[in-house]
KOLLO-469595 format. One record per residue: residue number from 1; x negated, y, z negated of N, C-alpha, C, O in turn. Coordinates in steps of 0.2 Angstrom, whole numbers, plus 5000, padded with zeros to 4 digits. Atoms other than C-alpha are relative to their C-alpha. Last residue first. Layout:
REM KOLLO-469595
(pt NUM (X Y Z) (X Y Z) (X Y Z) (X Y Z))
...
END
This chain:
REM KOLLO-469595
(pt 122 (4995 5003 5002) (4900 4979 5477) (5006 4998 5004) (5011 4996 5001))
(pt 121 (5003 5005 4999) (4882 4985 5484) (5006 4993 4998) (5005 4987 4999))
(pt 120 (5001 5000 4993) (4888 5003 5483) (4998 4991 5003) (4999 4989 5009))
(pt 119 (5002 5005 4999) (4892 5003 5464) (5000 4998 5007) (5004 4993 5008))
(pt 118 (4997 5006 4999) (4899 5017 5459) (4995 4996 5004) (4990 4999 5006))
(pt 117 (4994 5005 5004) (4895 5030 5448) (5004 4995 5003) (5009 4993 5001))
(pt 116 (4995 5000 4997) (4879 5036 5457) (5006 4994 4996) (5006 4988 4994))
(pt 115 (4998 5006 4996) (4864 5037 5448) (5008 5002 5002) (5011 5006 4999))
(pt 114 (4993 5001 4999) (4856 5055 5443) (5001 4992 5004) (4997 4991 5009))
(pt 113 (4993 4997 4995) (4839 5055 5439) (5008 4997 5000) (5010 4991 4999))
(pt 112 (5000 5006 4998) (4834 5057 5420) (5003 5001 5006) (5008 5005 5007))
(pt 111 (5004 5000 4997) (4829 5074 5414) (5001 4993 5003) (4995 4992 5004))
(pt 110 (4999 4994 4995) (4845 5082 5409) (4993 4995 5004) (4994 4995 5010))
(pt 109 (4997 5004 4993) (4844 5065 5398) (5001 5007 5004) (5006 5005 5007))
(pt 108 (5002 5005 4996) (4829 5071 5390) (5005 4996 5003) (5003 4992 5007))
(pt 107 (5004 4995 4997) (4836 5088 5384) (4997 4993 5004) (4997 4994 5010))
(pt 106 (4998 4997 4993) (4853 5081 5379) (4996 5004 5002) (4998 5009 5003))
(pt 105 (4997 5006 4994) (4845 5068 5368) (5002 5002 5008) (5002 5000 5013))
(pt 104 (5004 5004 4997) (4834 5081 5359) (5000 4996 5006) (4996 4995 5011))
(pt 103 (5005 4995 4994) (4847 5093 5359) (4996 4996 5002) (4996 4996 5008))
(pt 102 (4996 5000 4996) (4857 5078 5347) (4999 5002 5008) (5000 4999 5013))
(pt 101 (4999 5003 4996) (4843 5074 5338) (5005 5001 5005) (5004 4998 5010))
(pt 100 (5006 4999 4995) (4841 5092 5332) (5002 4993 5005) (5003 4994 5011))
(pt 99 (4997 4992 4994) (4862 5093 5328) (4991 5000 5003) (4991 5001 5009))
(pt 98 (4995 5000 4996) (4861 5076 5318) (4998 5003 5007) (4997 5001 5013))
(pt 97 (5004 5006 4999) (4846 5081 5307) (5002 4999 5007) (4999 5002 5011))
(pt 96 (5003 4999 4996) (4854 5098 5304) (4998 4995 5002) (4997 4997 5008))
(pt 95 (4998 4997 4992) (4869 5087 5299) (4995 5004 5005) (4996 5004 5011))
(pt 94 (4997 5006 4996) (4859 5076 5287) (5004 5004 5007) (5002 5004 5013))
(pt 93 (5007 5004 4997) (4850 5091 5279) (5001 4995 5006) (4998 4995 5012))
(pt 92 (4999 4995 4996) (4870 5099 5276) (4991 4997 5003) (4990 4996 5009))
(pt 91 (4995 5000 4993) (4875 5082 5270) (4996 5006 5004) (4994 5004 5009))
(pt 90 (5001 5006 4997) (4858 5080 5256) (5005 4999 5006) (5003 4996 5011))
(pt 89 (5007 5001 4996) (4862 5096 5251) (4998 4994 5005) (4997 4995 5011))
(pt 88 (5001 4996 4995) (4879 5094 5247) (4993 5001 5006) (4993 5000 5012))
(pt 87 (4997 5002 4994) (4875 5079 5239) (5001 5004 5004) (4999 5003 5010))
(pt 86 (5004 5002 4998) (4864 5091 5227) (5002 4994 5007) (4999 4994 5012))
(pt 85 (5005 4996 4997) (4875 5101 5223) (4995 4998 5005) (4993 5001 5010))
(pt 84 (4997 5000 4994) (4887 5088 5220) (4997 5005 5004) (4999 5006 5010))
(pt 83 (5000 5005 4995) (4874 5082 5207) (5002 5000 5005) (5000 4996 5009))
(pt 82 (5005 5003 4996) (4872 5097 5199) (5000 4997 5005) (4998 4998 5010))
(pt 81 (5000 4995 4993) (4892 5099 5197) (4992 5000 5003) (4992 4999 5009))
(pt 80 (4997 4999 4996) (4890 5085 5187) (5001 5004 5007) (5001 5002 5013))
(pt 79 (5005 5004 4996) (4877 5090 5176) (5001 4999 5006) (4998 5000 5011))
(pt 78 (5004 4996 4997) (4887 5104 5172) (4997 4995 5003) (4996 4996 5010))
(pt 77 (4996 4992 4994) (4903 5095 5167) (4994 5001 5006) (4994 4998 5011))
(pt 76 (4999 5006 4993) (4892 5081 5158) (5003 5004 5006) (5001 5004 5012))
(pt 75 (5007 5000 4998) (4885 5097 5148) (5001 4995 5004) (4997 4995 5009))
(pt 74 (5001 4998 4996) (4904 5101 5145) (4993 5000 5004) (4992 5004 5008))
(pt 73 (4997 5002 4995) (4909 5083 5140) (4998 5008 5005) (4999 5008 5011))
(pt 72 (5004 5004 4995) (4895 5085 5129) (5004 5000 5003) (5000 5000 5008))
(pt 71 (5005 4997 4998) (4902 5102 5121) (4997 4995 5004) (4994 4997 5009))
(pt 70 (4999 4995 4994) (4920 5097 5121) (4992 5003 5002) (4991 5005 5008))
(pt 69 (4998 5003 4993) (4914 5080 5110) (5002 5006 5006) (4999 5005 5012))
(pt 68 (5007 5005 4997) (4904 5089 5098) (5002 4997 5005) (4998 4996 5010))
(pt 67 (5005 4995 4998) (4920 5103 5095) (4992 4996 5004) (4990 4998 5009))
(pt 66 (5004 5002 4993) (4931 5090 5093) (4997 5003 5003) (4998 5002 5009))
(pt 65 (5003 5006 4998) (4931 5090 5075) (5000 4997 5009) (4998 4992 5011))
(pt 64 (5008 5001 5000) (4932 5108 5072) (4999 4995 5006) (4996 4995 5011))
(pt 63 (5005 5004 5008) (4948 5105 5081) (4995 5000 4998) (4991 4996 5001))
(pt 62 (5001 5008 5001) (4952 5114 5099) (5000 5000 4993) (4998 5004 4989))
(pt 61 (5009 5000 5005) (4958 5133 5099) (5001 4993 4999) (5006 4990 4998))
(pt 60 (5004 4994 4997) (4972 5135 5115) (4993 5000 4994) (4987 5002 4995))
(pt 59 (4998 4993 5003) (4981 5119 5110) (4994 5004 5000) (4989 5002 4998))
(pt 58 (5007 4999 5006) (4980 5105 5121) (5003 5006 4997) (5007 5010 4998))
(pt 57 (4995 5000 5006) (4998 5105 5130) (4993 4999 4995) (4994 4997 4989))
(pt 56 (4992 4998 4999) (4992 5099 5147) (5002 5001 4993) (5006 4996 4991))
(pt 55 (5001 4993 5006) (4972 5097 5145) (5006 5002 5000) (5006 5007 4996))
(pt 54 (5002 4999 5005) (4973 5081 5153) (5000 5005 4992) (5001 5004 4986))
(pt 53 (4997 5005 5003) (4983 5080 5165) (4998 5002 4994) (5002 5005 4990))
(pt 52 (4994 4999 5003) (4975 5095 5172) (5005 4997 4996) (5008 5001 4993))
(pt 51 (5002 4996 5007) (4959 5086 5171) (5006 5006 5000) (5005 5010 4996))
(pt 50 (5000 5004 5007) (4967 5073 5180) (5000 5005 4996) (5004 5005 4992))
(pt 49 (4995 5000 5005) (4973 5082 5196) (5000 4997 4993) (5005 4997 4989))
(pt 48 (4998 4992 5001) (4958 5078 5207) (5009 4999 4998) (5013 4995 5000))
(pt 47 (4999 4995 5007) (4952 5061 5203) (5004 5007 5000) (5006 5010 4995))
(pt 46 (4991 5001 5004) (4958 5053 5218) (5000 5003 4994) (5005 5005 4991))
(pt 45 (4994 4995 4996) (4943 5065 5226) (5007 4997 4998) (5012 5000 4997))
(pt 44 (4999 4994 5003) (4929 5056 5215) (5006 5004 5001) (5009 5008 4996))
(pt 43 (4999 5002 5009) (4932 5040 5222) (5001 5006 4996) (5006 5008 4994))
(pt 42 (4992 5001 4999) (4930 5047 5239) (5005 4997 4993) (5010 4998 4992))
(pt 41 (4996 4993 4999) (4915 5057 5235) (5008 4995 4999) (5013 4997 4996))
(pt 40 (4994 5003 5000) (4906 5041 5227) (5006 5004 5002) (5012 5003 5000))
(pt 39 (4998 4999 4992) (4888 5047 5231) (5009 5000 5000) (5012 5002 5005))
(pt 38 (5001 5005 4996) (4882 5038 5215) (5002 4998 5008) (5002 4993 5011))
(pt 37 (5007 5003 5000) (4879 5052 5203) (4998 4992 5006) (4993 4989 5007))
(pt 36 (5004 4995 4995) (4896 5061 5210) (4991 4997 4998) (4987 4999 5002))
(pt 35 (4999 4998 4991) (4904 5045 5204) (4997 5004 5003) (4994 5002 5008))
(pt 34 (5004 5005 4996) (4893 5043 5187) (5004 5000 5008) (5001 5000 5013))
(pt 33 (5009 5002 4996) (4896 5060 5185) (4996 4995 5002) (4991 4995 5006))
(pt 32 (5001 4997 4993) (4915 5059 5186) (4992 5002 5001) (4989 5002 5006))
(pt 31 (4998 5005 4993) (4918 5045 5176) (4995 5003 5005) (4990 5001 5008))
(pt 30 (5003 5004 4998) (4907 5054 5162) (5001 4997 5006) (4997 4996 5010))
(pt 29 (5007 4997 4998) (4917 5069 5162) (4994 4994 5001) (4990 4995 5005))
(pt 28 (4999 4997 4996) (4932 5057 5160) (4994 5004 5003) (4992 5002 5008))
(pt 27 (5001 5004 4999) (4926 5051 5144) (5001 5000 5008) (4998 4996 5010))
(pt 26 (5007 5002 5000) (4923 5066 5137) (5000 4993 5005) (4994 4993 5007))
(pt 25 (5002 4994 4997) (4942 5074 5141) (4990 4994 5002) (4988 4992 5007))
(pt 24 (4998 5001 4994) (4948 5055 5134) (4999 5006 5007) (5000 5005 5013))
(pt 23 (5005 5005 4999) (4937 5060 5118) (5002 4996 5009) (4997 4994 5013))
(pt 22 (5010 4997 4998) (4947 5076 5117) (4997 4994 5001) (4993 4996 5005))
(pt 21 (4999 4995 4994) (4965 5067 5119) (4992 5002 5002) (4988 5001 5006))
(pt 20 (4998 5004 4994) (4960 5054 5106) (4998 5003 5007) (4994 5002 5011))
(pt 19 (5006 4998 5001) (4955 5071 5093) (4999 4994 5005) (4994 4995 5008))
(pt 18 (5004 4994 5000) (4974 5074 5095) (4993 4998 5003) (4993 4998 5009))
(pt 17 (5000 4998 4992) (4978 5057 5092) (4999 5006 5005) (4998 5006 5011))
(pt 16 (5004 5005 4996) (4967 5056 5077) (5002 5000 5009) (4999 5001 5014))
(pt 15 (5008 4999 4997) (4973 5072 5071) (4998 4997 5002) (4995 5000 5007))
(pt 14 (5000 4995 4995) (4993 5067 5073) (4993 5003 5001) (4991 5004 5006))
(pt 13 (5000 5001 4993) (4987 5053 5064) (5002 5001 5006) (5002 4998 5011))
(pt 12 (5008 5003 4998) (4979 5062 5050) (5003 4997 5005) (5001 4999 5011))
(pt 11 (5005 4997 4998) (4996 5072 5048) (4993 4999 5002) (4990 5003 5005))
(pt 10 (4997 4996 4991) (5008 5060 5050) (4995 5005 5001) (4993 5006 5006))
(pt 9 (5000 5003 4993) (4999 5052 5035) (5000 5001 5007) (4996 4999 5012))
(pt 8 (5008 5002 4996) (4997 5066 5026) (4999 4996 5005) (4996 4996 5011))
(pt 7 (5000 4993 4996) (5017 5068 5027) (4994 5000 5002) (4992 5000 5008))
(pt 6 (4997 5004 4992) (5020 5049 5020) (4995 5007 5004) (4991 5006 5008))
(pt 5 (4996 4997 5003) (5007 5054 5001) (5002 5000 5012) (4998 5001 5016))
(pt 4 (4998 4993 4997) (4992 5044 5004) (5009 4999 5000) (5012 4994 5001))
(pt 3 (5001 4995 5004) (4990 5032 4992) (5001 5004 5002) (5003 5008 4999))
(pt 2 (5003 4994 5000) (4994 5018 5004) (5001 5005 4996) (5007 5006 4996))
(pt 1 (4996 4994 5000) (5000 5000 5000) (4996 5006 5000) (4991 5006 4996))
END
């Protein structure tokens, strides 16, 4: 039998679930760094709408207590956004890439001669 008085009760596990909500914020921040750490754009992109899900009806000052949790899920935030900076990067390298080979190809077929598109011998 519990010593706490009913009302504390409802109180601690309305804190807990509360303090649930923030660790599902943190756990979340994690998804999405190991997706954008592993290229996973399209896995990433079903995510969009979550972290509104999430934060729906938080209350505008968090709880001391998940103070340590908002701070790492914002340091996974940032990393995060690193990471898509850096795929960025790695696309727009890729498409110069692309676009030089491309000229390449259509400088040395300008020099090839012309064959006739039918087949004379047919």
């Amino acid at each position: 039998m519990s010593t706490q008085p009913s009302g504390a009760r409802d109180d601690a596990d309305g804190a807990q679930a509360l303090l649930d909500r923030y660790e599902a914020i943190h756990a979340h921040a994690e998804l999405e760094l190991e997706l954008a750490g592993g290229g996973e754009i399209d896995r990433l992109a079903e995510l969009d709408g979550r972290w509104d899900e999430l934060i729906e009806g938080l209350p505008t000052q968090p709880p001391l207590a998940a103070a340590e949790l908002l701070h790492h899920a914002r340091l996974i935030h940032d990393r995060t956004h690193i990471e898509l900076e850096r795929l960025r990067e790695v696309l727009f390298a890729d498409m110069a890439t692309t676009t030089r080979s491309k000229r390449a190809a259509d400088g040395y077929a300008g020099q090839l001669p012309r064959r006739p598109r039918l087949d004379r011998s047919a």
